[in-house]
Legacy VTK file of the C-alpha trace (Angstrom):
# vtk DataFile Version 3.0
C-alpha trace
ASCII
DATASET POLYDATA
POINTS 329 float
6.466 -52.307 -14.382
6.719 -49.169 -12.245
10.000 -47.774 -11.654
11.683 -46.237 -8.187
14.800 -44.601 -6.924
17.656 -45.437 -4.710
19.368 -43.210 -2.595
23.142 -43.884 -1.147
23.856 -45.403 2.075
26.040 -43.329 3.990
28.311 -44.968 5.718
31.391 -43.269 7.835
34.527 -43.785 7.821
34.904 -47.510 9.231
37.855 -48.119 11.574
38.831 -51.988 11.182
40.822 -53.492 13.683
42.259 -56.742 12.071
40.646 -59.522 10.230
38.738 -60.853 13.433
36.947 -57.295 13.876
36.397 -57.344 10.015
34.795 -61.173 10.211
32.025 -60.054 12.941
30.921 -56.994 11.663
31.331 -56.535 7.867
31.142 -59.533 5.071
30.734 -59.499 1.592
29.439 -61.852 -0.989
29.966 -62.684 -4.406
27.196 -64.333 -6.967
28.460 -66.155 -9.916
26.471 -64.313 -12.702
28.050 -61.162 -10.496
30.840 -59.664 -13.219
29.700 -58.415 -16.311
32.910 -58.046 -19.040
30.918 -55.403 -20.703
30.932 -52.469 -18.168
33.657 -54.023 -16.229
32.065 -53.641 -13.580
31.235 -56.513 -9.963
28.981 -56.976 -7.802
28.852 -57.544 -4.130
26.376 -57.817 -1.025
27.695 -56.006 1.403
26.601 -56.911 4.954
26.790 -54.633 8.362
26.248 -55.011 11.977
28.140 -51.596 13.378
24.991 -50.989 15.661
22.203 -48.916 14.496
21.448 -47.304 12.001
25.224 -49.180 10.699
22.953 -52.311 10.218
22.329 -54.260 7.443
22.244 -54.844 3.926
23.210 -53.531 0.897
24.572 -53.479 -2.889
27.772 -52.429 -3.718
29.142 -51.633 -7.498
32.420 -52.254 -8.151
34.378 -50.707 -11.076
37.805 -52.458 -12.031
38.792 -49.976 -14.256
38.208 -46.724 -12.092
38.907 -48.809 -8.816
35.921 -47.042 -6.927
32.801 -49.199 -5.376
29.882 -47.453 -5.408
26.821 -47.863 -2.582
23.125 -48.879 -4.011
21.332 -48.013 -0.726
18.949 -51.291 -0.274
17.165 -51.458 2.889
14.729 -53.951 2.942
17.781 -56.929 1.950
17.282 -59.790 4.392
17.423 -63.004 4.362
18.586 -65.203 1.074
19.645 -62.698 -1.671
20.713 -63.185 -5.560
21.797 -60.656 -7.976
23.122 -61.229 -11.477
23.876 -59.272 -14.596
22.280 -60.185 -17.928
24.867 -61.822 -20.508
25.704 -58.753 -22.719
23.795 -56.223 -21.562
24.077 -53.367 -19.238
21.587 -54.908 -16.895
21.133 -56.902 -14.044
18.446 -58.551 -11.963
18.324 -58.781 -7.394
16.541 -61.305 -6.021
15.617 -60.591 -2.538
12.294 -61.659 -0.269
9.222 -61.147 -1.921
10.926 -59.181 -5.068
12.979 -59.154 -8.088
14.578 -56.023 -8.919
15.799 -55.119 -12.343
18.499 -52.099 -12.195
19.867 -50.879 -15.548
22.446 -48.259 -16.768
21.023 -44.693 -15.762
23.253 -41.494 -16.489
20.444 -39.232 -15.150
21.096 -41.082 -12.005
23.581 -40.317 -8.809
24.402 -43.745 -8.781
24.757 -44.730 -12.057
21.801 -47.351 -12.147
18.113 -47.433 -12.162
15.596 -49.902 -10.733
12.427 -50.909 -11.946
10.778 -53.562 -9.687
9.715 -57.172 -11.631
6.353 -57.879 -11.324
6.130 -61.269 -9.604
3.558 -63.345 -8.612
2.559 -63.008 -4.967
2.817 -65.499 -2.052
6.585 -66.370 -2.993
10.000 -65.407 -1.879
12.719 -65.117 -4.347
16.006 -66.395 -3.927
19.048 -67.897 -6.140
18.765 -66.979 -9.813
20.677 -67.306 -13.291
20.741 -65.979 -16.789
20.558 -68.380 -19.409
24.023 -67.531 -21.869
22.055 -65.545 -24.506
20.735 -63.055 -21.502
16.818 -64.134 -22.805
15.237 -65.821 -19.289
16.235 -65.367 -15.702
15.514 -68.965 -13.965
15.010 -68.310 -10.293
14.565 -71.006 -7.323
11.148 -69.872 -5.511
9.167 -70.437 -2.405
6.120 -70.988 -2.524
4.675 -69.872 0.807
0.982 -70.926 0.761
2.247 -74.456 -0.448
5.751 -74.616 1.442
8.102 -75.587 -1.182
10.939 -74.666 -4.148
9.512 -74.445 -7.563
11.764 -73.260 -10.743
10.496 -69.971 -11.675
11.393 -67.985 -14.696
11.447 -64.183 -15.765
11.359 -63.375 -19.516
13.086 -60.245 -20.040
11.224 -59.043 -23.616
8.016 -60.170 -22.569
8.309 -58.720 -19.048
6.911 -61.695 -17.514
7.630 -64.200 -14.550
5.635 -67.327 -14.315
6.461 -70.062 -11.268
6.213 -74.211 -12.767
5.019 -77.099 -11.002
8.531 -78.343 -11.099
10.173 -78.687 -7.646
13.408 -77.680 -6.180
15.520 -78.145 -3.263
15.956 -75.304 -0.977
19.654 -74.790 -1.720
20.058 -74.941 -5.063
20.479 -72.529 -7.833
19.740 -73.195 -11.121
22.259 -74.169 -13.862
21.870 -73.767 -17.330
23.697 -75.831 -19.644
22.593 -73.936 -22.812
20.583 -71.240 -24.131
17.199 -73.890 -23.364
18.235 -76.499 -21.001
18.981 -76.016 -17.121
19.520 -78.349 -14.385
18.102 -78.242 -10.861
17.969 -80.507 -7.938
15.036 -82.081 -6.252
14.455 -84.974 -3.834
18.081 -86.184 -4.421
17.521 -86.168 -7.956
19.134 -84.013 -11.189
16.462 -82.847 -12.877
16.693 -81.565 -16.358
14.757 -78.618 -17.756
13.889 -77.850 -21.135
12.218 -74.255 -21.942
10.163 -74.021 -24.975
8.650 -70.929 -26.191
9.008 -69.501 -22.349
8.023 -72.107 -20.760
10.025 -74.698 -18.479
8.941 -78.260 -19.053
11.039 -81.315 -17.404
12.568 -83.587 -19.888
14.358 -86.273 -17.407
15.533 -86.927 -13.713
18.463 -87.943 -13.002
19.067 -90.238 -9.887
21.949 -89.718 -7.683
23.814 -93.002 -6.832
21.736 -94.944 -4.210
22.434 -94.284 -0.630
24.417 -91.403 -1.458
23.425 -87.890 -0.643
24.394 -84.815 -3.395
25.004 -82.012 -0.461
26.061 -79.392 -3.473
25.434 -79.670 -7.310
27.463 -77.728 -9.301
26.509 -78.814 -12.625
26.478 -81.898 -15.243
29.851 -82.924 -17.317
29.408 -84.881 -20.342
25.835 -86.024 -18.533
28.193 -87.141 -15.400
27.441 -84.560 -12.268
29.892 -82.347 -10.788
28.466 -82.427 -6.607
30.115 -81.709 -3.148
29.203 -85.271 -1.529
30.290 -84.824 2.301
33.783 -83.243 1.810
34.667 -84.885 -1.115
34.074 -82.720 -4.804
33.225 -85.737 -7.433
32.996 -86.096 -10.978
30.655 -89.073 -11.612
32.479 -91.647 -9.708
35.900 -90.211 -8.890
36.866 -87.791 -6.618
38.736 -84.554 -7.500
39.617 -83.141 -3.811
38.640 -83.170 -0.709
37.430 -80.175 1.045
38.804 -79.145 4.573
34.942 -77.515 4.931
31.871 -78.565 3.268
30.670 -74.958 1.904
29.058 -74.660 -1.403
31.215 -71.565 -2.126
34.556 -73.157 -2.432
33.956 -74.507 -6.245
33.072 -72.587 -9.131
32.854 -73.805 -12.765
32.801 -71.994 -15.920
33.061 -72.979 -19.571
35.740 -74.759 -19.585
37.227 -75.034 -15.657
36.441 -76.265 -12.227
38.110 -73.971 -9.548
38.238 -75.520 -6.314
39.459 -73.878 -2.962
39.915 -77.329 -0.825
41.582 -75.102 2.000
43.907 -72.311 2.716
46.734 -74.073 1.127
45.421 -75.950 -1.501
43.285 -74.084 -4.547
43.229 -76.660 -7.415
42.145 -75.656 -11.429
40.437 -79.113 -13.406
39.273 -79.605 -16.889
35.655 -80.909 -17.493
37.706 -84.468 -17.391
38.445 -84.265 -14.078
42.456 -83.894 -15.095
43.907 -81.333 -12.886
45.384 -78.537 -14.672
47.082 -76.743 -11.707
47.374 -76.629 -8.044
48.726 -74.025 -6.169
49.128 -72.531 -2.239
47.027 -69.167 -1.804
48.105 -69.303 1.751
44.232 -68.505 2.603
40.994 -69.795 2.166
39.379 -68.536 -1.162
35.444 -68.208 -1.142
34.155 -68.056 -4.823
32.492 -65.993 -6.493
32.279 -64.910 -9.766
32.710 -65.756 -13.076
35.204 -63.188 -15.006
35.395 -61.632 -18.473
36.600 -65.566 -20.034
36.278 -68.886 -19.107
39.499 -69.130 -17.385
38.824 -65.803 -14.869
37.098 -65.913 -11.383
36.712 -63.949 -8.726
36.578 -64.866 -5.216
36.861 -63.265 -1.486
39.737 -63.847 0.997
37.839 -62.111 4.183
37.528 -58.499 2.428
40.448 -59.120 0.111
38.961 -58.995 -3.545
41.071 -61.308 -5.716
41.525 -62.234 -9.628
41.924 -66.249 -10.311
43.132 -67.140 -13.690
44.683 -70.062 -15.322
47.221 -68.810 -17.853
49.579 -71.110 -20.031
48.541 -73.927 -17.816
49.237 -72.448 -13.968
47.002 -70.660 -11.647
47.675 -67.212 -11.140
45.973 -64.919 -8.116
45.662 -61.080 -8.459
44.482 -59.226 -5.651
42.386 -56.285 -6.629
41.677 -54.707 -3.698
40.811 -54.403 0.210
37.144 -53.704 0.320
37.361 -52.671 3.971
39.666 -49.884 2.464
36.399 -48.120 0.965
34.078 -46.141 3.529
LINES 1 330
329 0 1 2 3 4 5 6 7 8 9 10 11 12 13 14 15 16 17 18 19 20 21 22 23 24 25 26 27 28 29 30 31 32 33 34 35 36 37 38 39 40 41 42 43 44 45 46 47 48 49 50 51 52 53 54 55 56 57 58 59 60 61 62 63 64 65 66 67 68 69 70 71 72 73 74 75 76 77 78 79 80 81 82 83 84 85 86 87 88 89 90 91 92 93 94 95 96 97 98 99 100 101 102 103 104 105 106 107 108 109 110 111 112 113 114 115 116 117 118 119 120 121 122 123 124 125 126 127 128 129 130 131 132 133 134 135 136 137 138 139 140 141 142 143 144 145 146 147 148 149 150 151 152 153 154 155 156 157 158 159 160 161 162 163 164 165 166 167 168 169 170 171 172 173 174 175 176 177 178 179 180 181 182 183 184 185 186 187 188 189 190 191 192 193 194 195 196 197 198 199 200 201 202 203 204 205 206 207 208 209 210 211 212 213 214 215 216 217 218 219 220 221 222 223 224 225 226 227 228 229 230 231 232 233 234 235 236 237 238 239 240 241 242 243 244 245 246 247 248 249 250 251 252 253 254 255 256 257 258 259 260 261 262 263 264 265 266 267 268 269 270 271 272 273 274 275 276 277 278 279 280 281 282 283 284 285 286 287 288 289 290 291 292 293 294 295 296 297 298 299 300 301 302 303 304 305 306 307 308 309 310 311 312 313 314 315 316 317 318 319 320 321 322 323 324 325 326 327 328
């Protein structure tokens, strides 16, 4: 590994005039492996078109505790990016082109963080990624660009090594782990399922999606029935939770023990893994998820640049906002 420095993006004081203004020049995004419950601390893609040099891409920190969001100047983002901290640890990993980036806690540094660049093999782009729960392997959807397709990559974090497989992927689709060994990805309308032994992934089983029907979105596998976005409609196996007023992958988010759905502005909906609703309530907004948050009952998601805090408490749905991003220069 070799190690680098980032410098802050300096950014002056933004005048935003209304949501519309907000929409077509600044957006954020949220990654589920995003939160980490041991620093407290978010993270968000920041993206801006105020004219050059206000152009482009970059990292953002955000503390809960202090309430401050702090600027990881990253100039080369483009395209398909994926960032995600490392299950109890201080770390996290960017995905982003040709690179993987691996910042940790630095308090000789401005920023707070240091990165050391992954070495990766060449001739790939690197895009969605996830932590298995024990923090060990980083599973990665890659393109391979002198064959032109998705192969499951993975990054061991104490050997320091990233190796691609021969097993495929489809373009959209980030990889789920259901435990510490076993992952799920999708390939050819197909579940596959993903065993890693001593570091290495090897396929155990595909799954077929029902004949003649087309898994847009897979979110992950329920007592070995899939949760996917088919069309508009989010299913569980056979039945039908919701339906969506959009079909965007960011409107559900699962965690240990809950599906969140955000079927439109008036309608954000909490499920067991059943399928039994727990709670539905009106946000008066469309909620785009997000992360995952310190339990299994906490998410975050994005209401334009409104940061809020969904939690099921005592069986109802609660929303907190935290903050106005486009309050912070």
């Amino acid at each position: 590994m070799f190690r680098y420095t980032f410098g802050l993006l300096m950014l002056p004081a933004l005048v935003v005039c209304g949501s519309s203004c907000r929409n077509e020049k600044i957006s954020y995004k949220l990654s589920r492996g995003g939160y980490s419950p041991s620093t407290n601390t978010l993270l968000l893609l920041v993206r801006v078109d105020l004219g050059e040099p206000l152009k482009g891409s970059f990292l953002a920190t955000y503390d809960e505790e202090k309430g401050s969001l702090t600027h990881l100047l990253y100039p080369t983002i483009s395209g398909t990016c994926d960032f995600a901290w490392a299950p109890g640890q201080a770390i996290f990993v960017v995905t982003h082109s040709d690179r993987m980036t691996l910042f940790q806690k630095d308090p000789t540094s401005e920023r707070g963080y240091s990165g050391t660049a992954i070495r990766c093999p060449v001739n790939a782009l690197y895009m969605f990624c996830s932590w298995n729960p024990k923090g060990e392997w980083l599973a990665v959807n890659c393109f391979d660009l002198e064959k032109g397709c998705h192969r499951l990559g993975l990054y061991d974090l104490k050997e320091e090594k990233c190796v691609i497989s021969d097993i495929l992927m489809d373009a959209g689709c980030p990889p789920v782990w259901k435990d510490d060994a076993t992952l799920y990805v999708t390939s050819d309308n197909n579940i596959v399922e993903v065993r890693v032994e001593s570091g290495v992934p090897r396929l155990v089983r595909t799954i077929p999606i029902e004949e003649g029907e087309w898994a847009a979105i897979f979110y992950g596998m329920f007592d070995d029935r899939a949760l996917v976005l088919r069309y508009k409609e989010i299913k569980l196996g056979n039945k039908t939770l919701v339906e969506l007023d959009r079909a965007t992958r960011n409107r559900v988010i699962t965690t240990d023990t809950t599906i969140f759905v955000s079927a439109c502005s008036t309608n954000l909906v909490a499920f067991d893994h059943e399928g039994r609703e727990i709670d539905r309530t009106n946000p008066g907004r469309t909620i785009y998820f997000g992360s995952i948050g310190k339990d299994p009952n906490t998410v975050y998601g994005l209401a334009d640049s409104v940061l809020l805090r969904i939690r099921v408490e005592n069986g109802r749905l609660n929303i907190h906002q935290v903050c106005d991003l486009a309050g912070f220069e």
